[in-house]
DODOFI-237732 format. One record per residue (C-alpha): residue number from 1; x negated, y negated, z negated. Coordinates in Angstrom, 3 decimals, always signed. Layout:
N
+------+----------+----------+----------+
: resi :        x :        y :        z :
+------+----------+----------+----------+
:  NUM :        X :        Y :        Z :
...
+------+----------+----------+----------+
// end
This chain:
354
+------+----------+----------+----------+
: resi :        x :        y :        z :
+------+----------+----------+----------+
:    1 :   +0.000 :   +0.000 :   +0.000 :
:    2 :   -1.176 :   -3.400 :   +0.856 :
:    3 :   -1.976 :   -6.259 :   -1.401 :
:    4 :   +0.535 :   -8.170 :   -0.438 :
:    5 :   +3.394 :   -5.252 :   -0.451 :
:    6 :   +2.470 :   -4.611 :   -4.463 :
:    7 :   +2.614 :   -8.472 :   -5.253 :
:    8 :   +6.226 :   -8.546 :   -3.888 :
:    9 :   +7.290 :   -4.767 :   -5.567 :
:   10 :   +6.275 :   -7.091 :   -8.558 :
:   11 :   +7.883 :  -10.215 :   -7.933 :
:   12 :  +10.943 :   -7.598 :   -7.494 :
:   13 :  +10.183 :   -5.860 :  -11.256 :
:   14 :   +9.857 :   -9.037 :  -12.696 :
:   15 :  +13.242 :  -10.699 :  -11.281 :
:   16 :  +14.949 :   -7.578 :  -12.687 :
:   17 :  +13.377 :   -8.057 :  -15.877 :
:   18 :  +13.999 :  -11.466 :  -16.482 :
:   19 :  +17.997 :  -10.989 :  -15.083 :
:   20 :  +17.497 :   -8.287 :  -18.173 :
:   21 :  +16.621 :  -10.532 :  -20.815 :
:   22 :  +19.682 :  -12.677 :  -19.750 :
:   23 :  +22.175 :  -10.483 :  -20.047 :
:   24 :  +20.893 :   -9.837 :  -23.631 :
:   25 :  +20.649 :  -13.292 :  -24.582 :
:   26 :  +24.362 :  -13.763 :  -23.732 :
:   27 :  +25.239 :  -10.523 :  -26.142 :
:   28 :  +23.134 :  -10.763 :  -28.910 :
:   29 :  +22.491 :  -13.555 :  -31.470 :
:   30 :  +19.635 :  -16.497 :  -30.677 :
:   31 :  +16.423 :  -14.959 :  -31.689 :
:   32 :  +12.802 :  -16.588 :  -31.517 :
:   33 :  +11.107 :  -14.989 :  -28.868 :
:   34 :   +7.632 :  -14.454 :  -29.692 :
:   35 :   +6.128 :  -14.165 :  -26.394 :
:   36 :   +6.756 :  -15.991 :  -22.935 :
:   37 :   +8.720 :  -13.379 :  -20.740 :
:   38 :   +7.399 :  -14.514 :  -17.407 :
:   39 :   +3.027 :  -14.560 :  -19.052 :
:   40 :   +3.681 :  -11.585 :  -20.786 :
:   41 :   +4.541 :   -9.773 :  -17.316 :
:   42 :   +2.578 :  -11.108 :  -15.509 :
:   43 :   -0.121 :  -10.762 :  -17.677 :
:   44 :   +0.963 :   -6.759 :  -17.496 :
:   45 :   +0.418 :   -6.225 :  -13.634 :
:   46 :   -2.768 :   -4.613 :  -12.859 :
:   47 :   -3.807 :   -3.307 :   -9.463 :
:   48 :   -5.730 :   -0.452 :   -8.619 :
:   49 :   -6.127 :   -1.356 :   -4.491 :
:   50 :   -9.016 :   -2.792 :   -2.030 :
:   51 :   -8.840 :   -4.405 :   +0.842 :
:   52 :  -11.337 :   -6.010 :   +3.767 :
:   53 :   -9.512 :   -9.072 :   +4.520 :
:   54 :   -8.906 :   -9.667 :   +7.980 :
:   55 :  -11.032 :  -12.394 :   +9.981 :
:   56 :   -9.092 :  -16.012 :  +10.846 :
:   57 :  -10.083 :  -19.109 :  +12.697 :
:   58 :   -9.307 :  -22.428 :  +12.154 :
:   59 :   -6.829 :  -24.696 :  +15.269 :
:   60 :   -7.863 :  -27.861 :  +15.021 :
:   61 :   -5.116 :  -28.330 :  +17.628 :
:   62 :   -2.250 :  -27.390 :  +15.144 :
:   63 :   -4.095 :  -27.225 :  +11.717 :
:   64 :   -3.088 :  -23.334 :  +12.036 :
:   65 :   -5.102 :  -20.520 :  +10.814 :
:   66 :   -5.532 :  -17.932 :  +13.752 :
:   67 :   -6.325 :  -14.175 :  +12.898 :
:   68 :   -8.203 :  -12.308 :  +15.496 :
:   69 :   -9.161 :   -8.449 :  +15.584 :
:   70 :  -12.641 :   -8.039 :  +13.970 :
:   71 :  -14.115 :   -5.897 :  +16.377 :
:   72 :  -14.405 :   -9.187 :  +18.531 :
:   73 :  -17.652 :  -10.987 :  +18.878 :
:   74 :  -15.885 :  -14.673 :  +19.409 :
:   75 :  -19.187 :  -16.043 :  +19.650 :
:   76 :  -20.067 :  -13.705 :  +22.479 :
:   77 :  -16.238 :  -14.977 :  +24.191 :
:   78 :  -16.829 :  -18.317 :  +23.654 :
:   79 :  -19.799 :  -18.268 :  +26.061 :
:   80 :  -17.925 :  -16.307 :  +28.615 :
:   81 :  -15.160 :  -18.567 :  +28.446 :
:   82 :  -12.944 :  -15.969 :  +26.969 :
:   83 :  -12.267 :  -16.687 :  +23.301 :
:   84 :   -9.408 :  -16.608 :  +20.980 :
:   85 :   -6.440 :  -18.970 :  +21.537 :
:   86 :   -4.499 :  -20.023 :  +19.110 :
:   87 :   -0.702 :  -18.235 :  +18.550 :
:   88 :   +1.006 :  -21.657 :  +17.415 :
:   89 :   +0.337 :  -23.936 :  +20.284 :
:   90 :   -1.662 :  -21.790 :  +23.138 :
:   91 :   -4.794 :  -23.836 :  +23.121 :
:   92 :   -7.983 :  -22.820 :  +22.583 :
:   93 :   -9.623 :  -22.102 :  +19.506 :
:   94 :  -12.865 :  -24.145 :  +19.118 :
:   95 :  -15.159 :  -21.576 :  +17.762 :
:   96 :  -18.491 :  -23.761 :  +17.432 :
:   97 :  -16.573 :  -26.385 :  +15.431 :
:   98 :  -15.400 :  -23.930 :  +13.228 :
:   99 :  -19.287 :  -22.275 :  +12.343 :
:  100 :  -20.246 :  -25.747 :  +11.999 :
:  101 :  -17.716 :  -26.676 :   +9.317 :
:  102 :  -18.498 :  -23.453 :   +7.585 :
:  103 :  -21.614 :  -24.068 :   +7.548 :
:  104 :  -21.961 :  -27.387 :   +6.352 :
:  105 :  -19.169 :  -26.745 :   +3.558 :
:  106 :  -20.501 :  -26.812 :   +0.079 :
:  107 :  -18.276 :  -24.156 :   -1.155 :
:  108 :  -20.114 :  -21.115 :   -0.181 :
:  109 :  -18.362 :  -20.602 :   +3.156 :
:  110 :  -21.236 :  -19.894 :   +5.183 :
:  111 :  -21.123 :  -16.266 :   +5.257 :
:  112 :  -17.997 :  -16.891 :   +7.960 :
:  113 :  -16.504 :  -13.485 :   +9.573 :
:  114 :  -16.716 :  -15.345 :  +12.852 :
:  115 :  -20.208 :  -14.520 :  +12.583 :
:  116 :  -19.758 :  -10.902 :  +11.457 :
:  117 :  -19.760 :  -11.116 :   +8.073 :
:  118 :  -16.714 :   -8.997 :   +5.914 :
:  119 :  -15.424 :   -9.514 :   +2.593 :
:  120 :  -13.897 :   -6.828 :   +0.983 :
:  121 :  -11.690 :   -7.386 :   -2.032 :
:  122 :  -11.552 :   -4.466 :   -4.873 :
:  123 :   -8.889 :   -5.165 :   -7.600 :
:  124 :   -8.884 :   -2.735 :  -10.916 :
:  125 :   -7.779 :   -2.509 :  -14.277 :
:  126 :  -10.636 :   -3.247 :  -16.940 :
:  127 :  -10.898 :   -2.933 :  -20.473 :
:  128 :  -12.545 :   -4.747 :  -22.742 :
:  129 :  -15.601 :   -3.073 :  -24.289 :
:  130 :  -15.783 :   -0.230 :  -21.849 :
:  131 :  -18.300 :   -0.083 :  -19.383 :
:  132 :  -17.168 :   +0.600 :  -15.629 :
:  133 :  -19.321 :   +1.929 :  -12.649 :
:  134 :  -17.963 :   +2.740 :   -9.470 :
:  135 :  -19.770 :   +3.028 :   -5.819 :
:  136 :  -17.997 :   +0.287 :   -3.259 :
:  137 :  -18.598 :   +2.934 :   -0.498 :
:  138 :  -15.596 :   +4.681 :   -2.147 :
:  139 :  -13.566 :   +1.179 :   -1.480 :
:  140 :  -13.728 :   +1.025 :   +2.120 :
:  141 :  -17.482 :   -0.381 :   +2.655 :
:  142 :  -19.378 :   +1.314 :   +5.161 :
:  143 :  -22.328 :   +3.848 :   +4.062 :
:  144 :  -23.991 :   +1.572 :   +6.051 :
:  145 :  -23.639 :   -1.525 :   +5.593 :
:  146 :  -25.788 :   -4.625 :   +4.328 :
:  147 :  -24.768 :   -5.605 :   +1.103 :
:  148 :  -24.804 :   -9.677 :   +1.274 :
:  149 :  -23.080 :  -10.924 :   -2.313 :
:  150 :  -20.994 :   -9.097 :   -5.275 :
:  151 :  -19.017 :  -11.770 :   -6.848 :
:  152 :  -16.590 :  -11.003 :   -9.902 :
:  153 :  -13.667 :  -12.596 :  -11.707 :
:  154 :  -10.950 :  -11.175 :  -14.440 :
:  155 :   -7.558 :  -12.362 :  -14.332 :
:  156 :   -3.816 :  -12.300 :  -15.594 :
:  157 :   -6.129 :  -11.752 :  -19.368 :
:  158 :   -6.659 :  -14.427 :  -22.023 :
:  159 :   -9.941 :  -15.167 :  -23.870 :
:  160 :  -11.744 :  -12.303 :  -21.102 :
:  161 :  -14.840 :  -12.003 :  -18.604 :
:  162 :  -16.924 :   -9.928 :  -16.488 :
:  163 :  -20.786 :   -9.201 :  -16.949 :
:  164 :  -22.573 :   -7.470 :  -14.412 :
:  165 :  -24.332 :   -5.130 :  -16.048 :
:  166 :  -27.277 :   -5.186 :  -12.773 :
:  167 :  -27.226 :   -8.885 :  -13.234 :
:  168 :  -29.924 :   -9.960 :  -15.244 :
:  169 :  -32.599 :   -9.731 :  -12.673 :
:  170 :  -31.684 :  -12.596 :  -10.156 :
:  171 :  -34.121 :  -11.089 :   -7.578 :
:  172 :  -32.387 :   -8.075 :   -7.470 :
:  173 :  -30.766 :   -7.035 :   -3.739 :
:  174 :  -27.053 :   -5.760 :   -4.540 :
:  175 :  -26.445 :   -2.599 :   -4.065 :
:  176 :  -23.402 :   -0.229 :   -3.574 :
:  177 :  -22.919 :   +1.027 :   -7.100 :
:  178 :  -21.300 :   -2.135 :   -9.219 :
:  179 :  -21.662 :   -1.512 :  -12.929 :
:  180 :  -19.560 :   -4.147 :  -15.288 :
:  181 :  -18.239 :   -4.739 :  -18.720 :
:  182 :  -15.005 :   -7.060 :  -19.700 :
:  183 :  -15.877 :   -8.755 :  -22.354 :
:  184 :  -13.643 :  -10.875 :  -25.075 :
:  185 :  -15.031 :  -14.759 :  -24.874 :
:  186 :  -12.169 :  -16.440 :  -27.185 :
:  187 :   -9.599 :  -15.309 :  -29.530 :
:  188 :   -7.744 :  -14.195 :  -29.420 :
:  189 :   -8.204 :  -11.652 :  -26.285 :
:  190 :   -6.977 :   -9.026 :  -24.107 :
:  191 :   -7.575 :   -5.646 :  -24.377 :
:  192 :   -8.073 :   -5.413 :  -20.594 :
:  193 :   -7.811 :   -7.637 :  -17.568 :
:  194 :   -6.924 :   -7.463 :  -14.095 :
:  195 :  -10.688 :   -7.334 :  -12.341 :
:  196 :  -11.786 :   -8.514 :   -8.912 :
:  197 :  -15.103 :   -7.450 :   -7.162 :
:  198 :  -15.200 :   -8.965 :   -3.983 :
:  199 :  -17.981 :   -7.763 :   -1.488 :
:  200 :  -19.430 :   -9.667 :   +1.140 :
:  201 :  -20.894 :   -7.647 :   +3.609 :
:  202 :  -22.264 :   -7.072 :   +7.163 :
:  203 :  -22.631 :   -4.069 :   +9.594 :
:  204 :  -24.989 :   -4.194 :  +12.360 :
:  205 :  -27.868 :   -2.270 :  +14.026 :
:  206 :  -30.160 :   -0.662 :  +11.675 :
:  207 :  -33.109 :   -2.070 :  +13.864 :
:  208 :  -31.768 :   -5.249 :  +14.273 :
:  209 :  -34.174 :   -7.793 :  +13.089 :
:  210 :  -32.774 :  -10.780 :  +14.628 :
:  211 :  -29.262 :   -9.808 :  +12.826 :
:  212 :  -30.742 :   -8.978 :   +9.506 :
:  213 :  -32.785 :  -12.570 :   +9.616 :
:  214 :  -29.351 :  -14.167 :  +10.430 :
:  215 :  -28.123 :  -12.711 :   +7.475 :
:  216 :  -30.870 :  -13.687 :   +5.160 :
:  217 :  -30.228 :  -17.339 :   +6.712 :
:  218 :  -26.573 :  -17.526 :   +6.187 :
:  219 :  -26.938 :  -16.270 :   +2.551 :
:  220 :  -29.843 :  -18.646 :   +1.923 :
:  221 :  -27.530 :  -22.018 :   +3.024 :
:  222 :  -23.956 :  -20.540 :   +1.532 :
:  223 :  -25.965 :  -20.508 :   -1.611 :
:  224 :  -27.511 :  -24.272 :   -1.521 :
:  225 :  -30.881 :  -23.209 :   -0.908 :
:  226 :  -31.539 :  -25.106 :   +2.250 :
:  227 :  -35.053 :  -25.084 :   +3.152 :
:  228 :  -34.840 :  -21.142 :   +2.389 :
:  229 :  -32.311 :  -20.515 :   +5.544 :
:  230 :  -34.898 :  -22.251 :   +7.900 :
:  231 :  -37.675 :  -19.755 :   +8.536 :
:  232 :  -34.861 :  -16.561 :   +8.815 :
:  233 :  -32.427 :  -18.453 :  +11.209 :
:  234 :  -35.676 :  -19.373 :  +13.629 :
:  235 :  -36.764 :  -15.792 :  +13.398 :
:  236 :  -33.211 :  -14.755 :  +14.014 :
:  237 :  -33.395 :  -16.514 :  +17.660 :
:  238 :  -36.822 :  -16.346 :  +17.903 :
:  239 :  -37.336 :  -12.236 :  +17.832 :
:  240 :  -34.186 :  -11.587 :  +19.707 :
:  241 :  -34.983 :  -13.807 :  +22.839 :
:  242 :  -38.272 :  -12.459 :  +22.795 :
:  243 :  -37.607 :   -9.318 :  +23.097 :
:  244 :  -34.828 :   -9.836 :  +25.999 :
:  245 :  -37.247 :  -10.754 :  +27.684 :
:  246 :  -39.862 :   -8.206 :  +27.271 :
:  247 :  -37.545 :   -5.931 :  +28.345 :
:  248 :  -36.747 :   -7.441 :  +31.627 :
:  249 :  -40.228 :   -8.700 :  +32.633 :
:  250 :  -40.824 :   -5.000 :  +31.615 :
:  251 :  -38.086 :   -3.910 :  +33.810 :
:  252 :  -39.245 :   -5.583 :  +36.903 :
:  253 :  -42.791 :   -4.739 :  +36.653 :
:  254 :  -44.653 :   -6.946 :  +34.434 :
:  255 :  -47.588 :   -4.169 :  +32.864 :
:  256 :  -47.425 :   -3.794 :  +29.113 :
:  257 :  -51.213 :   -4.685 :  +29.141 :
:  258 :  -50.307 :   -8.288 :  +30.825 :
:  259 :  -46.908 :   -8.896 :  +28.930 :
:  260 :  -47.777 :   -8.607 :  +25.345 :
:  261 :  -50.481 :  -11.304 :  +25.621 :
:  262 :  -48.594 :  -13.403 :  +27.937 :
:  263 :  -45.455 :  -13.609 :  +25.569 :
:  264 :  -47.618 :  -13.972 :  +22.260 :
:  265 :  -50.006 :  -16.212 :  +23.722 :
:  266 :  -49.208 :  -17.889 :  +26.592 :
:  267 :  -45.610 :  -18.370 :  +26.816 :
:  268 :  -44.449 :  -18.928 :  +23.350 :
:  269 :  -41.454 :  -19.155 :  +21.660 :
:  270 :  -41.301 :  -22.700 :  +22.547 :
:  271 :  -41.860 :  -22.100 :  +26.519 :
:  272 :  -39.555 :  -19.323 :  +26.111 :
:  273 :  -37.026 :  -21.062 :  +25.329 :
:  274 :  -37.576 :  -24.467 :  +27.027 :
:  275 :  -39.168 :  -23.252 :  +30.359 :
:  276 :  -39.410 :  -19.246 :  +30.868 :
:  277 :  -35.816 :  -18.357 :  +30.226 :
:  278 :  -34.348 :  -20.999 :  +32.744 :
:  279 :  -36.424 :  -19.666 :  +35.030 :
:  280 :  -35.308 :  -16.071 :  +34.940 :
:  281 :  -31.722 :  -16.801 :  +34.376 :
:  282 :  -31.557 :  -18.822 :  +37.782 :
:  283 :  -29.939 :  -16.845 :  +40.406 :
:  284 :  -28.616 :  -14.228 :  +38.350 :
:  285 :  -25.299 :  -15.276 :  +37.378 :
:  286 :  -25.602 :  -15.365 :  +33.871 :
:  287 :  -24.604 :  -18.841 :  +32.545 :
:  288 :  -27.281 :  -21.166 :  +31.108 :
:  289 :  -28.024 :  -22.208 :  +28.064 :
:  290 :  -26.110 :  -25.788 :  +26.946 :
:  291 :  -28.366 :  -28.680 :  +26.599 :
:  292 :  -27.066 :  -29.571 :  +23.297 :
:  293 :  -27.543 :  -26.289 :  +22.033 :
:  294 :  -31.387 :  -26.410 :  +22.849 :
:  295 :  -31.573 :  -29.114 :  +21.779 :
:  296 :  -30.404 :  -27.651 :  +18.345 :
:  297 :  -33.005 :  -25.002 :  +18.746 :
:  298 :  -35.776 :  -26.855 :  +19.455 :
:  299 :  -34.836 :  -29.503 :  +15.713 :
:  300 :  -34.836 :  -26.093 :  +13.957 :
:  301 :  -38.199 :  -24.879 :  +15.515 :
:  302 :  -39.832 :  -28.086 :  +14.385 :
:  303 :  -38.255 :  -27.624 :  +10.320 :
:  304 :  -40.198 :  -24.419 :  +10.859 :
:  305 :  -43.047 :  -25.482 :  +12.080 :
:  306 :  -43.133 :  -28.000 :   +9.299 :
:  307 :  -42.868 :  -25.599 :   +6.799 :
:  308 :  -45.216 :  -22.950 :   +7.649 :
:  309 :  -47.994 :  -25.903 :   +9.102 :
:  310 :  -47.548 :  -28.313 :   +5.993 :
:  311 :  -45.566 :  -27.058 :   +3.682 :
:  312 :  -42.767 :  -29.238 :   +4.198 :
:  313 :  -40.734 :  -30.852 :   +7.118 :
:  314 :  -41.298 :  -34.217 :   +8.206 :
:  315 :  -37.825 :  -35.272 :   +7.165 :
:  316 :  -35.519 :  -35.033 :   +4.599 :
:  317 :  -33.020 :  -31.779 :   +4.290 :
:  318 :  -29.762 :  -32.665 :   +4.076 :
:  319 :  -26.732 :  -29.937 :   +4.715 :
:  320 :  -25.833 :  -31.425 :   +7.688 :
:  321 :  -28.971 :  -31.003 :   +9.361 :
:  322 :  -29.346 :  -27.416 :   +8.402 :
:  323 :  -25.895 :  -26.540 :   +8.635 :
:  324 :  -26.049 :  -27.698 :  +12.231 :
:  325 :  -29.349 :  -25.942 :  +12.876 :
:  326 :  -28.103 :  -22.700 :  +11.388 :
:  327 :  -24.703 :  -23.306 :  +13.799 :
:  328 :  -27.332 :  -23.230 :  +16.507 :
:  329 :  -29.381 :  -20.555 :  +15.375 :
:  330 :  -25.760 :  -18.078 :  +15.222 :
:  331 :  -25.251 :  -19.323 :  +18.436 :
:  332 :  -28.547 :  -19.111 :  +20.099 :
:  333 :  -28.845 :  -15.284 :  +18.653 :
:  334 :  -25.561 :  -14.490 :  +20.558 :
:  335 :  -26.547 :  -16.079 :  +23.401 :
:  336 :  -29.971 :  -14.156 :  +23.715 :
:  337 :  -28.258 :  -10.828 :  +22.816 :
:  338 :  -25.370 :  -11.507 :  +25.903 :
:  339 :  -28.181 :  -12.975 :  +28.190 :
:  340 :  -30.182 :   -9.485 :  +27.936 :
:  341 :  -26.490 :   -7.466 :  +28.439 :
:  342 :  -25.982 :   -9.421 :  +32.391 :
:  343 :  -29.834 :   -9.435 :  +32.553 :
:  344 :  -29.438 :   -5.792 :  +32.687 :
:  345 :  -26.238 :   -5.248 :  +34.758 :
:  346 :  -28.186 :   -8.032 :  +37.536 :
:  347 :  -30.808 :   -5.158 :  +37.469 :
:  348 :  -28.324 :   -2.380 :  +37.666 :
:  349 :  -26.209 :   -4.133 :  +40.556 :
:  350 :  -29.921 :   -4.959 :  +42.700 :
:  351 :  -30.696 :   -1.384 :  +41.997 :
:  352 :  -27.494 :   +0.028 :  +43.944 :
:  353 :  -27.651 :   -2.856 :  +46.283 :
:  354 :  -31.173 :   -0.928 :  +47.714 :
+------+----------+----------+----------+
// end
């Protein structure tokens, strides 16, 4: 049963409850009623469900919020022209507007599903005192998946909280077994609460460097820590274009012996970006790279340079800046992985042209 299907079976136990109480109040004598019908209830309910909510967009047409099927790369669409339109009015959804805003949002929404992130929310009872392990596989995570954030919260409970008992070591990757304890902060307290591990996660290629930097990146500026996301988010781009490209000068006849010093030291990431990948794109069909977006990708180069040549950048880091550079850096990773895809159906279709 979903979430939302238990919430109004509820609603529906506590309307007959409270039409209950009623009837007795107009039968019996006036009596001081200790508790509050409607907290005390509520306060009752406790769910033992989880659920991977499903991925939305923002219209900035219509101020609706559009859900679309997260199997879809709408990064990937929006380049081809095919993205997600919006139910309410028809127009199109404006997927770069909506990374940007989640990534320049101070409230942690950076790790966006629009760029293939998942949260999964896992509700359970909890009591007080009693420590509670469970593995999130076992809640509809995949075996394997990369394990972003574990974030928890008690509720309908008075006076509780939640301490993760793997939390003392902030250094510490998450992993999937979640260990906790509820807690009594105030009196008076609850014996138990209604608990809430939500898990942000991510599923991708186990040998997929580019995504995995991405990841680090997107963690780094949902948490604040700005001038952590700007090395992974370069390297996210960075690795992935080069090795499209290996693979097609590779494919056309470039010798291993030549390539590996030509794309390490000749042609760098820099001239890979700004000169060499024009230059093989032209003629194929694959659509090129937006100025603006470069552009982006060459401000984001330069933080890193800063960093890893001085120490610091030459300007100040504001989340603006980086939330636009990390925009560009989801972007540019998408782009490189869908360049290499028509990169290798042009080779395919010259192939049976011969």
């Amino acid at each position: 049963m979903r979430i939302r299907e238990l919430v109004q079976a509820g609603a529906v136990r506590l309307l007959t409850r409270l039409q209950r109480i009623s009837a007795s109040d107009e039968t019996e004598e006036p009596r001081a009623l200790a508790k509050d019908p409607w907290k005390d209830f509520v306060q009752s309910i406790r769910l033992d469900v989880h659920e991977t909510a499903r991925p939305v967009l923002s219209c900035f047409e219509c101020n609706k919020l559009v859900p679309f099927d997260e199997t879809a790369n709408v990064v990937r669409s929006w380049f081809l022209g095919t993205g997600p339109a919006c139910e309410a009015c028809g127009q199109p959804i404006n997927v770069w507007k909506n990374t940007l805003l989640a990534m320049t949002s101070d409230k942690g929404l950076a790790i966006a599903t629009q760029v293939g992130a998942r949260h999964t929310a896992i509700m359970y009872r909890l009591q007080v005192g009693v420590p509670t392990a469970f593995d999130i596989r076992d809640k509809g995570i995949p075996k394997d998946a990369t394990i972003l954030r574990i974030r928890h919260t008690s509720g309908l409970a008075d006076g509780v909280s939640i301490v993760d008992l793997d939390g003392n070591d902030s250094a510490r990757a998450p992993g999937f077994i979640v260990r906790v304890l509820g807690v009594a902060v105030a009196e008076p307290a609850s014996a138990d609460m209604q608990a809430t591990t939500t898990v942000t996660w991510a599923h991708h290629d186990a040998d997929d460097d580019g995504r995995r930097s991405l990841n680090h990146a997107l963690l780094a500026i949902a948490d604040g820590r700005l001038e952590e996301a700007i090395v992974p988010a370069n390297v996210a781009v960075e690795v992935t274009l080069a090795a499209v490209l290996e693979e097609h000068l590779r494919a056309i006849g470039v010798s291993n012996t030549r390539l590996k010093p030509f794309l390490t030291d000749a042609a760098t990431y820099s001239h890979q970006l700004n000169v060499l990948l024009p230059v093989i794109l032209w003629g194929t069909g694959v659509p090129p790279l937006d100025p603006h977006l470069v552009g982006i990708l060459n401000r984001l180069r330069d933080l890193r340079n800063g960093i890893g040549h001085r120490g610091k950048t030459k300007q100040p880091l504001t989340r603006a800046l980086i939330g636009e550079c990390v925009t560009g850096a989801v972007f540019g990773f998408h782009y490189a992985r869908l360049a290499g895809e028509l990169l290798s159906v042009f080779r395919s279709t010259l192939a049976a042209a011969k």
